[in-house]
C-alpha positions as CSV (number, residue, x, y, z in Angstrom):
1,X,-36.8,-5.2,-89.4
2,X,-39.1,-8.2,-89.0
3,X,-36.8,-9.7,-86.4
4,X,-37.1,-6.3,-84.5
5,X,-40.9,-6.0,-84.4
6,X,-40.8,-9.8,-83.3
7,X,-38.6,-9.1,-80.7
8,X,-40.3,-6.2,-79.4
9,X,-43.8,-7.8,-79.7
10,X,-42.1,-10.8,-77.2
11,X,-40.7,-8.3,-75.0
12,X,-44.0,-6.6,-74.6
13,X,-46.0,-9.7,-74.2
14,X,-44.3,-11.1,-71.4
15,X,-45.9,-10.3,-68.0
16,X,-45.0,-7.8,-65.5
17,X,-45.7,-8.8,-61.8
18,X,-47.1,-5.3,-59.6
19,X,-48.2,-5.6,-56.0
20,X,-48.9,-3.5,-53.2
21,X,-45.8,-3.6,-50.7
22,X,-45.7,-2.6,-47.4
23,X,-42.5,0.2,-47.1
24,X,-41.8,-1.9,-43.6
25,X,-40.8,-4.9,-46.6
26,X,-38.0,-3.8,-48.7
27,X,-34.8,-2.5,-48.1
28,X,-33.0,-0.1,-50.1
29,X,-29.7,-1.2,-50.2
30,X,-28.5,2.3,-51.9
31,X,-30.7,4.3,-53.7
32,X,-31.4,2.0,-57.0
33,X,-31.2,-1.6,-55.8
34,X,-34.3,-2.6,-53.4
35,X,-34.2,-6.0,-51.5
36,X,-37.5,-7.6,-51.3
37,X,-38.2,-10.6,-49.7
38,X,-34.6,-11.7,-50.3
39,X,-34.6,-10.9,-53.6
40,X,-32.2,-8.6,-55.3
41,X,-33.8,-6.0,-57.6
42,X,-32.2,-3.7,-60.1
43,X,-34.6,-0.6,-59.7
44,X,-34.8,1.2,-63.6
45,X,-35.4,4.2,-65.2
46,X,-32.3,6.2,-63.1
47,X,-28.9,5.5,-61.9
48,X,-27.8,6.9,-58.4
49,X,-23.6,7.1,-57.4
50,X,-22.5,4.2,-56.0
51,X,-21.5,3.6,-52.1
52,X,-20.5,0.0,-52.8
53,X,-16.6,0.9,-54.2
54,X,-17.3,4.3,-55.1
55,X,-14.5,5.9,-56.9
56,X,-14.1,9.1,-54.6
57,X,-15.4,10.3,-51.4
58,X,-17.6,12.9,-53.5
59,X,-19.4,9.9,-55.1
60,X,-19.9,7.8,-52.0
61,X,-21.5,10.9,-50.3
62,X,-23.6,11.6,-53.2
63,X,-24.6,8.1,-53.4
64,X,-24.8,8.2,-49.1
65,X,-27.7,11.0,-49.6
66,X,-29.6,9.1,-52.8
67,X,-29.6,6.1,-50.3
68,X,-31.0,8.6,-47.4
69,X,-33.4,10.3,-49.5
70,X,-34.8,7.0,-51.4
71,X,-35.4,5.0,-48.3
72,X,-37.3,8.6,-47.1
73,X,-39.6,8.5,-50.1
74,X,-40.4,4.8,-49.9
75,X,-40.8,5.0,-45.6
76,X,-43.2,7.8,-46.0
77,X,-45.3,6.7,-48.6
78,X,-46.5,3.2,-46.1
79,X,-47.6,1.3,-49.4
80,X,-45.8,1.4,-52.8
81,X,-46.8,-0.4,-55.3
82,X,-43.6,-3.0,-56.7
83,X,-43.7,-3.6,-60.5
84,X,-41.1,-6.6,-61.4
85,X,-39.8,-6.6,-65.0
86,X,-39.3,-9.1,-67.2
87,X,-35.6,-10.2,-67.5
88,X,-32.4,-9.5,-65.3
89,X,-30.0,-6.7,-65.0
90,X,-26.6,-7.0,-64.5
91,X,-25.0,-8.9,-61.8
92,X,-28.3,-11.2,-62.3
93,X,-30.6,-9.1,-60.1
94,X,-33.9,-8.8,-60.8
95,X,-35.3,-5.4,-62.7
96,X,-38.1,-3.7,-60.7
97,X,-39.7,0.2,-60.3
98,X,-41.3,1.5,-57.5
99,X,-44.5,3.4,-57.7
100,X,-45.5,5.9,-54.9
101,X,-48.7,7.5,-54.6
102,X,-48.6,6.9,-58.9
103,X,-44.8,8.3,-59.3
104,X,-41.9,6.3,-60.1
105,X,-39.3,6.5,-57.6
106,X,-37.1,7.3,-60.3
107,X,-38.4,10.5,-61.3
108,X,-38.0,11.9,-57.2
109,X,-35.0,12.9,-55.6
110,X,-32.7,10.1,-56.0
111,X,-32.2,10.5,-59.7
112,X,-31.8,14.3,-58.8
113,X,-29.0,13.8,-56.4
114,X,-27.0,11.7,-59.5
115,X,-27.2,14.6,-62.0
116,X,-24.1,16.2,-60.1
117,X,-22.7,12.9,-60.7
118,X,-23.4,12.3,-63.8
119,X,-20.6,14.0,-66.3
């Protein structure tokens, strides 16, 4: 139990990096992984289908429209603010949430459009 609460209280005290982005600088590369500046980020807190080797047609167009509807959301809000995570996900990209107008991306459409998805 020690070793737990240790862990957690190292896991909490680390850092998280939040800016104010312009929407014009990242790229949604489907609709939960966001390049920024070059870097690769994991976005948390939802999983959309995939479109990169999707298993059937009905996933990549469900992944097609969480792509659509995420880059939507982010283009229309201008400004988000971009909160990296401590740590990496897998495939070593970096683990990141979006924040527009003080609503995680996670909790808009995209995640909606993988509950069809999600069996």
């Amino acid at each position: 139990m020690r070793l737990l609460l240790a862990a957690l209280f190292l896991f909490l005290a680390v850092p998280v990096q939040a800016a104010p982005v312009s929407s014009r600088d990242i790229y949604l590369i489907d609709g939960d992984t966001a390049d920024v500046g070059g870097d690769r980020f994991r976005l948390v807190g939802y999983d959309t289908p995939e479109t990169y080797k999707p298993q059937c047609s009905y996933e990549q167009a469900l992944g097609e429209e969480a792509t659509r509807r995420a880059r939507q959301l982010v283009r229309d809000a201008g400004t988000v603010d971009f909160i990296i995570l401590p740590g990496r996900g897998k495939y070593g990209r970096g683990l990141a949430r979006i924040i527009l107008h003080g609503n995680d991306l996670g909790g808009k459409a995209p995640a909606k459009t993988a509950v069809p998805f999600a069996l």
